[in-house]
VEXROKOL-437399 format. One record per residue (C-alpha): residue number from 1; y, x, z. Coordinates in nm, 2 decimals, padded with zeros to 4 digits. Layout:
<rs>
{NUM; {Y; X; Z}}
...
</rs>
This chain:
<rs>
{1; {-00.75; -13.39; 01.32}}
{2; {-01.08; -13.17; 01.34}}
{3; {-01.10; -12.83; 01.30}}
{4; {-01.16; -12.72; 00.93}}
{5; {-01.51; -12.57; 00.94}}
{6; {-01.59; -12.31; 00.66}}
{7; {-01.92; -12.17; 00.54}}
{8; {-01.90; -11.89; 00.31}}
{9; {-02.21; -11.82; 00.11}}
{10; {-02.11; -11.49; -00.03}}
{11; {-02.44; -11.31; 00.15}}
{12; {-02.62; -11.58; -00.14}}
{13; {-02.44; -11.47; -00.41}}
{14; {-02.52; -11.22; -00.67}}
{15; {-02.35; -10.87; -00.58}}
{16; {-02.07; -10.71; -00.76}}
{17; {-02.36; -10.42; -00.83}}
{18; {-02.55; -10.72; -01.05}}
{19; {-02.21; -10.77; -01.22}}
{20; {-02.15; -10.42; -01.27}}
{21; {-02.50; -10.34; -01.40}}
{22; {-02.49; -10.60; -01.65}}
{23; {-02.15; -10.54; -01.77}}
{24; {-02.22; -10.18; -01.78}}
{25; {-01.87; -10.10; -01.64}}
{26; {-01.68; -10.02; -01.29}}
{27; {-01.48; -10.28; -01.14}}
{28; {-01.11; -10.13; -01.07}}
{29; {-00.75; -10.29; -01.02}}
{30; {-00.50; -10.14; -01.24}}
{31; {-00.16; -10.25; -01.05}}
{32; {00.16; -10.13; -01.27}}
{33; {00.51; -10.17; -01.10}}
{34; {00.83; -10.15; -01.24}}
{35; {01.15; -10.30; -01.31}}
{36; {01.16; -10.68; -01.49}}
{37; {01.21; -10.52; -01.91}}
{38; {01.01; -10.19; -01.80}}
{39; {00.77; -10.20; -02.03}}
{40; {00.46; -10.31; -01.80}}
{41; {00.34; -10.64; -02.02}}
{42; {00.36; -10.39; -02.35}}
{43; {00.17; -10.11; -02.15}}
{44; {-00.11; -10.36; -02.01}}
{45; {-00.16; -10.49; -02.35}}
{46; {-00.24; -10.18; -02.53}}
{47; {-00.46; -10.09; -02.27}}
{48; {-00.66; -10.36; -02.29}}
{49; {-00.64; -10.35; -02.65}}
{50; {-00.83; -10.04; -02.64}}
{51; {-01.09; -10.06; -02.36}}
{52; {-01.17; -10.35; -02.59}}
{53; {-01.17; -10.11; -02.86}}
{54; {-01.46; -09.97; -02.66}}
{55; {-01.64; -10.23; -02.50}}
{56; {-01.51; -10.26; -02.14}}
{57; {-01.39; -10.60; -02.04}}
{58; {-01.06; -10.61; -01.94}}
{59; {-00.84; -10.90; -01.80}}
{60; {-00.47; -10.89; -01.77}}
{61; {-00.27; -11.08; -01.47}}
{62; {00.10; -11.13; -01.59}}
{63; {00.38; -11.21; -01.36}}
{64; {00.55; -11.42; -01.61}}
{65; {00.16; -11.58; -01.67}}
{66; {00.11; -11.66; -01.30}}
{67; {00.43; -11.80; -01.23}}
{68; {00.37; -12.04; -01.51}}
{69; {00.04; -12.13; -01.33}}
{70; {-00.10; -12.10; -00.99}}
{71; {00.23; -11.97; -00.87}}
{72; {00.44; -12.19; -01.01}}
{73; {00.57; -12.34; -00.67}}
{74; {00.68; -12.01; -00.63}}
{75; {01.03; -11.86; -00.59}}
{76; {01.20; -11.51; -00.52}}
{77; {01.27; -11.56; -00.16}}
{78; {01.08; -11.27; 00.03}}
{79; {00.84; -11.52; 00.18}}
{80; {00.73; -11.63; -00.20}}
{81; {00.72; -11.31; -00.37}}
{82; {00.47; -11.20; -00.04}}
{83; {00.30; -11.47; -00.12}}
{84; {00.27; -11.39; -00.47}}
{85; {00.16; -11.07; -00.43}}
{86; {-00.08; -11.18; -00.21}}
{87; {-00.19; -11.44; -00.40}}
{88; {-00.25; -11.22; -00.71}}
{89; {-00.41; -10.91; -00.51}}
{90; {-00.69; -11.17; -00.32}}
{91; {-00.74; -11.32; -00.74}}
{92; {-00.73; -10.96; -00.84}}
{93; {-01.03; -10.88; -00.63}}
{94; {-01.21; -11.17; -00.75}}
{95; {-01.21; -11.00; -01.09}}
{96; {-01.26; -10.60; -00.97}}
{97; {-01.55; -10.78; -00.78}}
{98; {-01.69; -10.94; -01.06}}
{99; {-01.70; -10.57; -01.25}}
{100; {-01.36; -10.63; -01.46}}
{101; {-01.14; -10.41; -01.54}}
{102; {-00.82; -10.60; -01.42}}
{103; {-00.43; -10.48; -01.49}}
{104; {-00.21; -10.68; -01.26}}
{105; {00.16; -10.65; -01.38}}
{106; {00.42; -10.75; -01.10}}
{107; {00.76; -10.57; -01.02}}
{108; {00.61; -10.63; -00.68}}
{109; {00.93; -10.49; -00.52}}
{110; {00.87; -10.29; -00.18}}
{111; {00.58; -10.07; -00.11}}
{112; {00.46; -10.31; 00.19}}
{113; {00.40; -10.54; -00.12}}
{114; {00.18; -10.31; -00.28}}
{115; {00.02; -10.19; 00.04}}
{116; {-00.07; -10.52; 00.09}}
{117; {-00.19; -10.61; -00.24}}
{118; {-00.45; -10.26; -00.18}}
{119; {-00.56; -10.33; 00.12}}
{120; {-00.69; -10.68; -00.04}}
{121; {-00.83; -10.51; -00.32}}
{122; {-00.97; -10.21; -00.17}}
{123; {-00.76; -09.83; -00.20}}
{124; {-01.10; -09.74; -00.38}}
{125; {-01.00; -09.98; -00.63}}
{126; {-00.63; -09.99; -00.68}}
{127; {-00.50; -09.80; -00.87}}
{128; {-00.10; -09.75; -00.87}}
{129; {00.12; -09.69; -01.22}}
{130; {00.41; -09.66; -01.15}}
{131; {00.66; -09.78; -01.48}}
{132; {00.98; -09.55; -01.42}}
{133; {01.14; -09.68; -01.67}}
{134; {01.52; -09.63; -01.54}}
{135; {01.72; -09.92; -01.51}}
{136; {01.97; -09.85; -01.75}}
{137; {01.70; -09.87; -02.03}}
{138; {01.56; -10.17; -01.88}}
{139; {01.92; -10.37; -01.88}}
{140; {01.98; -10.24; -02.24}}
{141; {01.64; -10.38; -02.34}}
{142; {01.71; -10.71; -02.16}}
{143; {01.44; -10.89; -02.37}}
{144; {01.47; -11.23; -02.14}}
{145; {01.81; -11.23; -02.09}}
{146; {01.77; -11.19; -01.70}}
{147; {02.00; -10.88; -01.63}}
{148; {02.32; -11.05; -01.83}}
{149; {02.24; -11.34; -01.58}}
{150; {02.17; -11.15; -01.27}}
{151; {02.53; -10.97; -01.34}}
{152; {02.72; -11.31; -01.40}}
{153; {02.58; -11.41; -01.05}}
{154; {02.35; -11.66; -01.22}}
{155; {01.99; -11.53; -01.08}}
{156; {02.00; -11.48; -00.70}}
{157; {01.78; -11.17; -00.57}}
{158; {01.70; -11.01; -00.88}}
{159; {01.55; -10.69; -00.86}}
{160; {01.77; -10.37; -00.93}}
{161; {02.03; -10.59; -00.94}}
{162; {02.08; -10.80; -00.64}}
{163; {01.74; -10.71; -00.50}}
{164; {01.59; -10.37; -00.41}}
{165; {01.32; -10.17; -00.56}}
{166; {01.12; -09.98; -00.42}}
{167; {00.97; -09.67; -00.62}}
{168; {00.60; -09.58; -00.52}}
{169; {00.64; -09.28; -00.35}}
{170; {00.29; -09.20; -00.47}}
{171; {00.14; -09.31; -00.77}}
{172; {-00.18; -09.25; -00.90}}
{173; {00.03; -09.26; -01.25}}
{174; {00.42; -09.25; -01.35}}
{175; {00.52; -09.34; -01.68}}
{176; {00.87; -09.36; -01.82}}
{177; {00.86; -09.60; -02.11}}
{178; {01.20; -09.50; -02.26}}
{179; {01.02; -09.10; -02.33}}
{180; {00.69; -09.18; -02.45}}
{181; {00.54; -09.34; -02.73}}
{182; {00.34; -09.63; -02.66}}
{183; {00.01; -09.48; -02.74}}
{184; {00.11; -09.16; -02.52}}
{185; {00.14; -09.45; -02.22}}
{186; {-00.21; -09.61; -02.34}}
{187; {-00.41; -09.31; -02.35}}
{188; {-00.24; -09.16; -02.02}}
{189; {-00.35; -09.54; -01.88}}
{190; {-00.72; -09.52; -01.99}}
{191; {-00.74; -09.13; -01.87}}
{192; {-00.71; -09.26; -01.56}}
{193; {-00.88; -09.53; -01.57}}
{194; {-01.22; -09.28; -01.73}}
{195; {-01.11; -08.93; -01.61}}
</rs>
């Protein structure tokens, strides 16, 4: 079998400053982390609700959304949720690139994850939120059922459970869902977003 041979033509294409100019906006990765029930889907949504509200394009990347999709021959082994992460992060910079403002919400487990998923995107482009929403809160919320199961034995390596988490051990943001209002998390989201 020959080689595969590969061409790119990104020097042809039109830079991420033509995308950014026309869009009239800044590319960056918003990459929120937390426990499965945290609260990062409901955060990500209001966000983008509200750089809607004023004009900035804004694309969400789900972890239940991708595993539906492009992931979806996917599992929780380590090897798959690297690949994932990775996965997302190198279709996260796609977006960034193309001047969107992108929020990626994964538990995305261990910080080599989310290393990895910045060093794809770019550390002047990632942004870390960090949902701290403790897991006590996140069990009692249980909105998919998915703690009850993990505690029966049912879901092997579920995170907080039978998995570990990892908390960032510097965010650029930290947000406990279970003390503030959603609008407190929205605006604290878009202040640093447009400082």
């Amino acid at each position: 079998m020959a080689d595969k041979i590969i061409y790119p033509i990104f020097d042809k294409m039109m830079s991420r400053q033509d995308k950014e100019s026309l869009l009239g906006q800044r590319g960056t990765m918003i990459w929120m982390t937390g426990l499965s029930g945290s609260g990062k889907s409901t955060v990500a949504i209001g966000v983008e609700r509200e750089l809607h509200r004023r004009g900035i394009l804004c694309r969400i990347l789900d972890g239940d959304n991708i595993r539906a999709g492009i992931n979806s021959n996917l599992g929780f082994s380590p090897e798959d949720r690297r690949e994932n992460i990775r996965r997302i992060a190198e279709i996260g910079k796609l977006f960034v690139d193309t001047g969107i403002v992108t929020i990626a919400c994964f538990v995305s487990p261990t910080r080599e994850l989310r290393e990895m998923a910045r060093d794809i995107i770019g550390a002047e482009d990632f942004r870390e939120v960090y949902i701290a929403t403790p897991l006590e809160e996140c069990e009692r919320r249980d909105v998919k059922g998915l703690y009850a199961r993990a505690r029966r034995g049912e879901v092997k390596d579920f995170t907080g459970i039978s998995a570990p988490f990892e908390a960032p051990e510097h965010p650029d943001l930290c947000l406990d869902t279970s003390r503030m209002t959603l609008r407190e998390e929205v605006e604290a989201v878009v202040k640093l977003l447009l400082p």
